[in-house]
Every structure is written in C-alpha cells, then in structure tokens.
N, C-alpha and C positions, 0 to 999 in steps of 0.2 A: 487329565486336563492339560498338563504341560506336551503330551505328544499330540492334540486334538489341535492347540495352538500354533504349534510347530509346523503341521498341514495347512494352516491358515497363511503363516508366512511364506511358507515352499509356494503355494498357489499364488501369493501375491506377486512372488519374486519370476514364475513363470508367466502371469499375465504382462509383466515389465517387460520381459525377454519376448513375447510371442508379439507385441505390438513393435519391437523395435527390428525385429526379424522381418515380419510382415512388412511394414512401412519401406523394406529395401526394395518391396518386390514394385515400386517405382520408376520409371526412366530417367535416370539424372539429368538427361539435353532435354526431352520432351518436358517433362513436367508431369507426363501421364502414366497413368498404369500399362503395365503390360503382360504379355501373357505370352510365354513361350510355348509356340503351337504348331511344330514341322520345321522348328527352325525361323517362324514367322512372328511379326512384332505386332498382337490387333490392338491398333490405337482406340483411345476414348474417341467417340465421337459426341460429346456432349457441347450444346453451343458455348459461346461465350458469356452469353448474358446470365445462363444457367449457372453457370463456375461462379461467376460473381454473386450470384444470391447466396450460394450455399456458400461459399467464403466469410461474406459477410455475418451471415445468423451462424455460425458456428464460431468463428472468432471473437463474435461477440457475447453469446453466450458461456464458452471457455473463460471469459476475461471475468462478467458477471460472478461467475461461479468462486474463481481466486479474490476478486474483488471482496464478495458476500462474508469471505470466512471472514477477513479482517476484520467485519463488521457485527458479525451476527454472536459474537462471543461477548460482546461488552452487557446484553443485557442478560445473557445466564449466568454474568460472576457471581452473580448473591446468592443463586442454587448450588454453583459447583463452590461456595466457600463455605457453607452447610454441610453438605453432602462429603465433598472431599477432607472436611474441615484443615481448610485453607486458611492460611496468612493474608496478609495484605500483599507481602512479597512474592507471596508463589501466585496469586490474582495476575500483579503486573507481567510476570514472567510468563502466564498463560499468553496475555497479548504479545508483551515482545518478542518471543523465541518465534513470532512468526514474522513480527514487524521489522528483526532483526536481520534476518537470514534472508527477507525478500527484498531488502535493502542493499545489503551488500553483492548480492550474487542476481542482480538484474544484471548488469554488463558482463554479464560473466553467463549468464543464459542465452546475449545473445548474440556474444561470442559463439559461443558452439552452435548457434545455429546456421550462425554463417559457413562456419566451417564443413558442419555435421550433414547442411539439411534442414532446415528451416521446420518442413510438416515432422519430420524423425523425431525432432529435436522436441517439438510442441507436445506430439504424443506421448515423447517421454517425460515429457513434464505433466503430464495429466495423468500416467499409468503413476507415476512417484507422488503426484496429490491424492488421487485415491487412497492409495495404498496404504500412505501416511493417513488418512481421512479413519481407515477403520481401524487403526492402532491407537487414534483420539478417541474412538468410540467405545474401544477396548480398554482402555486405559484407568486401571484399577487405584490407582493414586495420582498424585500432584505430579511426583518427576518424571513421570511416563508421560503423561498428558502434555507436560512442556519438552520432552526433547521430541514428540512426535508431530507438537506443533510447529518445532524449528525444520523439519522435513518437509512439513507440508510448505514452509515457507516459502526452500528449494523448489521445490515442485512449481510453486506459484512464480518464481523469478525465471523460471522457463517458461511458462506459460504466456504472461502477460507482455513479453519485450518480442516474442515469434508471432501473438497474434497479430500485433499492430502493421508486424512488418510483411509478414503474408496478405495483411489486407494491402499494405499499399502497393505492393507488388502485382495484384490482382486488376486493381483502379486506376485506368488510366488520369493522368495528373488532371484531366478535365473534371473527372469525375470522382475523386480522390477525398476531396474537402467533404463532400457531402457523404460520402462512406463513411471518414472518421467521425464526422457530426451524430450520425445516427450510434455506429459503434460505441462512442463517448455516453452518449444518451443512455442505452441500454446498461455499460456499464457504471452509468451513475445510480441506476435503482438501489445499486448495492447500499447508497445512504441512508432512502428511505426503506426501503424494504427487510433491510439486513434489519435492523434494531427490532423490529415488528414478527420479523420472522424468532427471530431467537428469543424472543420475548414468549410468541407464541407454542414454539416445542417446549420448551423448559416448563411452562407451565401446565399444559394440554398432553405432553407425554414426559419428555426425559430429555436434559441437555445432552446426553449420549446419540441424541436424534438428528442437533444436528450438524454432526459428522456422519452421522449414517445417511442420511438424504444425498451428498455427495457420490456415493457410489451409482447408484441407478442412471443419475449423469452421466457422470465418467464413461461407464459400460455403453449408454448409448452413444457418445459425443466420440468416444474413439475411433469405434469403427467407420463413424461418417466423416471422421478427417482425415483418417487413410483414402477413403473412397473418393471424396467429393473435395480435397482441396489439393492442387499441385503443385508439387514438390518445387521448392526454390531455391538456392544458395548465395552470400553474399559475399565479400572478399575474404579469402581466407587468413584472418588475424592472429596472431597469435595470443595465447593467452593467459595473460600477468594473473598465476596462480601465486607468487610473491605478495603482491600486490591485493589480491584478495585476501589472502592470511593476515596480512601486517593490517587494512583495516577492519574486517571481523575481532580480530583481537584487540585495536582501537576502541572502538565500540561497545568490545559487552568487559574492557577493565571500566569503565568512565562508566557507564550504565552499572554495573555489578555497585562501584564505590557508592553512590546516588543512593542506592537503593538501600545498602548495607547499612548507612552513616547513621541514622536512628536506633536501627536494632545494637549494634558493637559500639555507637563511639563516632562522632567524626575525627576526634584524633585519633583512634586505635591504628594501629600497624596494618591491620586487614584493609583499611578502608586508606588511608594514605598509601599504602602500594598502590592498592587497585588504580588509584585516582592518578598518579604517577607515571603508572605502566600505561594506562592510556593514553597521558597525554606525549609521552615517551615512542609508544610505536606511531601513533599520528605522526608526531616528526619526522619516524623515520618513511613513513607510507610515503609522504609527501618528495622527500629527498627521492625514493624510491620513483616516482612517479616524476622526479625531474631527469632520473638518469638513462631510464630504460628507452628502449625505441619505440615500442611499441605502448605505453600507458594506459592502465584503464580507465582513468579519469586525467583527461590531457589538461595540467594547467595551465596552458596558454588561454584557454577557453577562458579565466576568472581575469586576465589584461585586461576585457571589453566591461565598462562601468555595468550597461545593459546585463550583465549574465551574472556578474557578482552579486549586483544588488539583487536583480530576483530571486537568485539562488536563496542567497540569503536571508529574501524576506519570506519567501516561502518557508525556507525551514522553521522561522519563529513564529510564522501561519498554523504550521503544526504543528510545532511542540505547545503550543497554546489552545487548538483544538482539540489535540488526540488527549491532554489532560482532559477537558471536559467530558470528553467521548468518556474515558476509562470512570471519571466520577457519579457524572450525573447518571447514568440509571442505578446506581447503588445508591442515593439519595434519595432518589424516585421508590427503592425498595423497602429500601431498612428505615430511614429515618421519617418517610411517609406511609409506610407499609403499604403498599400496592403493588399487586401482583408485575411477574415479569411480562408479561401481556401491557398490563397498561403502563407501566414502564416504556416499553417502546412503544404504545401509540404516543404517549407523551412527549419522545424528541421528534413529533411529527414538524410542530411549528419550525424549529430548527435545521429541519434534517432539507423539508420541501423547499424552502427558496431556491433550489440549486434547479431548478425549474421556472422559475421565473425572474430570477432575478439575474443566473448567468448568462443566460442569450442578449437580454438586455446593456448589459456590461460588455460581451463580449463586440454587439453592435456598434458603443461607444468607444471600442478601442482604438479605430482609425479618427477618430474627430479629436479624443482630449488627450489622447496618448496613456501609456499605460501606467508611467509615472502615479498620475492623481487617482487613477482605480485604485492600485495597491493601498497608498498611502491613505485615501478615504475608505477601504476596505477593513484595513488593519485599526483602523479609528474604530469603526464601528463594531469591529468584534472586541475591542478593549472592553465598548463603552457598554457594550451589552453583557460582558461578563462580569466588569466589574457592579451592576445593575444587578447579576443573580447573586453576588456575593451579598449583595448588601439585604438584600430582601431574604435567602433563605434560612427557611426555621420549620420545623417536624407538622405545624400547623398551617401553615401557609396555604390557603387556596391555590389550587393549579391557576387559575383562570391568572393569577399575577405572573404566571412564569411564562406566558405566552410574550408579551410584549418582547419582553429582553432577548427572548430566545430566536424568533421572528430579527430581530435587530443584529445579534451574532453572527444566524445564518444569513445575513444580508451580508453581512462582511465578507464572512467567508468568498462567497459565493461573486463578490466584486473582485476581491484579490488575485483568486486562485488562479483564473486564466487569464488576466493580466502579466502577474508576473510569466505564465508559462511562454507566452506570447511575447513577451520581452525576452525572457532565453533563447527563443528559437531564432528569432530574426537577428540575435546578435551574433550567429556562426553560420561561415559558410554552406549553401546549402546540400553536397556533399555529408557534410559534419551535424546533421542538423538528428542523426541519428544518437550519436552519442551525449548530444546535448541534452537531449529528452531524457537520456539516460542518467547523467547527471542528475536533471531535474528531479526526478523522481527518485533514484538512491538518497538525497538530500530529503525528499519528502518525507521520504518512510523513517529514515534518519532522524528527522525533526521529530516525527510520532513516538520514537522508541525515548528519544528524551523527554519529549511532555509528560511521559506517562511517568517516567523515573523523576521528574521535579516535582510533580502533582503527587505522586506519591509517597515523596520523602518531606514532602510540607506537610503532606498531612498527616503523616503519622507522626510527627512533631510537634503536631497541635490537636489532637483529634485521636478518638477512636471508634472500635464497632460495641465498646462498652453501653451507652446510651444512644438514642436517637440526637440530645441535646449535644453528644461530645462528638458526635459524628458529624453534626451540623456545625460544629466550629471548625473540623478539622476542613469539611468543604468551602467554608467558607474561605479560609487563608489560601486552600490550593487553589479556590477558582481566581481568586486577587494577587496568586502568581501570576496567574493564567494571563490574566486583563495586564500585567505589568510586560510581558513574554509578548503582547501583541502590541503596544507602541512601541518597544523596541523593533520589532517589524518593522512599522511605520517609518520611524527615524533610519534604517538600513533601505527601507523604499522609496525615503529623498533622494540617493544618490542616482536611481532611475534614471537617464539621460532623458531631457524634454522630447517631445514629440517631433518638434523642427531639428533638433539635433539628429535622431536617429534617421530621417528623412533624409536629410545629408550623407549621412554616413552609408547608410545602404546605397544612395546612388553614385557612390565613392567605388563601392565596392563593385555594382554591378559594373563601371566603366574601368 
C-alpha cells in the first residue's frame, strides 16, 4: 500500500514537472508556440477573435473551479465530522487551511507570474490544485485532509490573480469590462452552485468525490492553456517572501488563539501566546512593509479614505458571511436533520440574489455613489442575520427561513462591488492591480476570521450534543455575525461622497 502511494505521488510530482517544462516550449516575445523545425520558428496562425474566446472560457472556468472548492466543502462538514469523526476545530480548519493560504499568497502568485510567465505560472498552479485535490480525496484522517487543503489553497492563489490578468491582457481596454463581466459571472456560480454541488456528492456518492471531480478538469484545462492561451509577462517585482512569512504567521497565531480559547482556557498560556504572537508579528509585517522597496501590500494605498474604508468594510462583510457560510448548512443538517442535498438547495434563496440584485447595484454606483451601497448593504445583512437568529429552532418551517435569507443575500450582494469599486478607483491606474490584490487578500482574510469568531461563540454556548444545544449555540454565532456586519456599516461611513471622489479623480487625471 505505502509503495502503491508512493507511485501516486512520483506521478503527480512528474505531471507538475512535465506541464512546467512543456509550457517553456512557448516564445517569450511572440506569445505563441513554436516549433523548432530546420532551424525555423512556425508561428500560430490562429486569429484574434479565436485567442480571445479560448482565453476567456478557460480563464474562466480555471477561476470557477478554485472559486467552487472554497464553497462546495461547507455543506459536506456534517458527513466528513461523522465519518472523520471530527471536532468543531478540525471542521473550521478544513475551510481555513484553504481560506488561509489563498489569502495570503495571492500577491505572491502574482508575483511570479510576472516574473515567471503568466500562462507557466497559471499551469502551475493548476498542476499544484490537482495534485493537492487527490491528496484531499486520499486523505485517511483530519490532519491530512487540512494540510492538503492548505496546498490546494497555494495552487488556487496562483490560479486566480494569472487568470484575471491574462484575460486582461488578451481584451483590448474597449472590450475589457465586458470580458471581466461575463468572467465574474461565470465565476460567481461558485456561490450557487458550490453548496448544491457538495451537498449533492456527499450525499449521492462520498465527499471524497468532490476532490475527485477536480482532476478530470485539471487534466483537460491544462493542456488547453498550454495550447490556446499566450504566454504574457509583467514587470519583473521582486518578491517580499519576508513579508509573506511574517503575515501567514500573523494570521494562523490570531486564528489558531480564536479557535483554541474554548477547548484550553482563554486565559491559558497556549492561547495568550498565540493571540500575542499574532498581534506581535502583524506589527512587525507592517513596520516590514514600511521599510522594504519593494512591499507586498503598499500602505500608502490605506492614506486614501476610499480604499481604507472599503477595505475595511469588506473585510467585516466577510467575516460576517463566511460565519454564516460555515454554520448554516450544519443547522440545515443536524439540528433539522436534512439531508446534504437539501442542505444546499436550501442556501438557494441566499446564495441567488448575487444575480439579481448585483447588476442592479452595480448600475446604481455612478448615480448614488458607493458610500450608501455599502452602508445600506451591510444594514441589510445585519438585519437579515440577526432575523435568523432570532427565529431559529430544530422545528422551524424552512418556508420562515426564506425571507431573512433573500434579505442577507441582498446585502451582500449591494456591498460587495461597491466597496470593490471604491478600492479600485481610489489608486492610480497603473496600481489598480495590487489593489484588487489587497482587496481580495482582506476578503479571504475576513472569511478565515468569521469562521474562527462563529466558531469560538459557538462552542461557548452550543453543541453537537442536542439539536436544542446546537441551536443556541447558532443562534449567538449568527448575532455575532449581525453585530460583525454594522460594524461594516459604521467603517462604510467613512466612504468619501460621491461629489468628493468626482473631484478627486479629476485631480488626479489632471
């Protein structure tokens, strides 16, 4: 068995090596493949318009795919805490070791793509989510399953900062917006689809399925982005691997403490270091990140009101949703016993507004400014979470959990690209790459904390003892949750008005 496994990893470690070998057999000036043949270079002759479709449905789907994992594990926790027989701590750690690691190592994915190789760089982040993909599938206990979730993470912080920038590389600026629109679309299914999908392996086969589904992608999406998308490079950065250490260690001391403070003590030793050492190397990241030249998160960028407060309010956007994420379909399971199937059709009402309600929003953001999105965004998912706390109980008709949740994802779904859309426009456009960057390290950041606040309430008040004790303990995490989202709101005042930013941009274009 142990040498049968041994062949499994040698082969994965050769499919890594043969996509990244292969990917060189590209022209670095052209862009295209080539093929040495008498000393001669035969170019692609593939049109234009052609490169751009496969660009697009393959970056997009790539994105889908890393997007999906983050999603599709929240409704098989209640199989794999059965099966694996898991804690509540090793549950959150299943999500974070991947919300973690694709947090902190986005700018740092797309870093080396600049440097490496943009398509090189994608590939190998897709040959490294695979790979990691059927190590989750293989993974005979708890701590296998979480450090091959933190791989896949990596894989996915490469993935998703080279697709966006291949596509826009590909788009001319005419036709750009409308690329990332459909891109963003495709990769929003991951919201509704993911819960549904993992809902439905977990029940229909085995959560070990789906990490297994990932491969057949992989295997076909690689070779069509060696083939059909061209090679690109962008300035060659250097790359603050200090800087990535001191906050990855930020992060999982502050997260580790959160999590720990129920099971040991919040006074114990274990849990005041952790919480310590956290806030300890943060200080130093930052000092870090004032002195080098090159930063991976430039704080000049947080001077501008516009980029602080989004930043900011997005982060308490998520750490108030990804609690939800991580509780409600173990609510939906344990405490109303229904299957992991209907588990995920059930965050249907919540999960779909992000279809009808962000175009809408996004249309309103040149008329009211994005100030009052947020701020009425972050209202509405308070009002709707604190709405399920108040109503949930083991008996409860679904039909009452529609309203609130339809109300949440309304919030949601106002805030998210308001605030993003306030980051962007607050830095030069040049810079407007690292800012996205930021944005989103902060996103996934906020999520790794939801999950560790919502988790350490509720094991504080709550357990998986009873339906009845499970339901208190959701109830407190979700009335964090609603308190975690006017704090948003109140950091989305500081939004600059809509006539302010108007000014300032034509400040800046002149």
């Amino acid at each position: 068995m142990a040498k049968g496994f041994g062949r499994k990893k040698l082969s994965l470690a050769g499919i890594l090596w043969w996509c990244l070998r292969v990917s060189g057999s590209w022209d670095r000036e052209t862009g295209g493949p080539s093929v040495q043949a008498g000393g001669a270079i035969i170019m692609s002759k593939q049109s234009a318009g052609s490169t751009k479709v496969w660009v697009l449905a393959l970056t997009s789907i790539g994105s889908l795919m890393v997007v999906l994992d983050a999603m599709v594990v929240a409704t098989a926790l209640s199989t794999m805490r059965v099966e694996l027989d898991a804690s509540l701590e090793t549950l959150q750690w299943t999500m974070n070791a991947y919300n973690l690691s694709f947090a902190v190592l986005l700018m740092t994915g797309a870093a080396l793509g600049d440097r490496f190789g943009r398509r090189r760089t994608l590939v190998a982040g897709l040959a490294l989510f695979v790979a990691a993909s059927v190590a989750c599938a293989l993974a005979g206990n708890a701590g296998l399953l979480i450090a091959a979730r933190a791989v896949q993470g990596a894989g996915a912080a490469m993935v998703m900062p080279l697709a966006m920038a291949l596509l826009s590389v590909a788009f001319p600026p005419e036709e750009r917006g409308k690329a990332l629109g459909i891109f963003s679309s495709i990769t929003g299914l991951a919201l509704i689809i993911g819960p549904m999908a993992g809902g439905a392996i977990s029940e229909g086969l085995s959560w070990h399925w789906i990490f297994w589904l990932n491969v057949p992608v992989g295997i076909v999406l690689i070779p069509l982005v060696l083939r059909r998308i061209p090679e690109s490079y962008g300035p060659g950065t250097a790359i603050d691997v200090l800087g990535v250490v001191l906050v990855t260690a930020a992060a999982f001391g502050v997260v580790w403490g959160l999590m720990r403070g129920n099971i040991v003590g919040w006074s114990s030793s274990e849990v005041l270091s952790a919480l310590t050492a956290g806030l300890v190397l943060a200080i130093a990241f930052v000092l870090w990140q004032l002195r080098t030249r090159e930063p991976m998160l430039p704080l000049r960028f947080f001077q501008a009101r516009a980029f602080s407060s989004g930043v900011g309010a997005n982060f308490l956007l998520c750490a108030a949703m990804y609690g939800l994420v991580f509780l409600l379909p173990q609510f939906l399971q344990f405490a109303q016993s229904r299957g992991p199937l209907g588990a995920g059709m059930g965050l249907l009402p919540w999960t779909a507004t992000l279809f009808v309600v962000a175009p809408i929003a996004g249309s309103l953001i040149n008329r009211v400014g994005e100030r009052w999105l947020v701020v009425a965004g972050l209202i509405l998912q308070a009002a709707g979470m604190a709405w399920l706390a108040q109503i949930a109980a083991p008996d409860l008709p679904y039909i009452q959990l529609v309203a609130p949740l339809i109300i949440t994802g309304a919030g949601v779904s106002m805030a998210m690209p308001a605030a993003q859309n306030a980051v962007l426009n607050a830095v030069a456009r040049p810079e407007v790459g690292k800012a996205a960057g930021t944005f989103n390290t902060f996103r996934f950041l906020g999520g790794v904390s939801g999950i560790a606040i919502a988790g350490a309430v509720f094991a504080g008040t709550g357990s998986f003892s009873s339906t009845d004790a499970f339901s208190d303990g959701f109830t407190a995490a979700i009335d964090v949750s609603a308190l975690l989202s006017l704090a948003g709101a109140l950091v989305g005042m500081g939004l600059p008005e809509r006539r302010t930013v108007a000014l300032a941009n034509a400040g800046k274009e002149a």
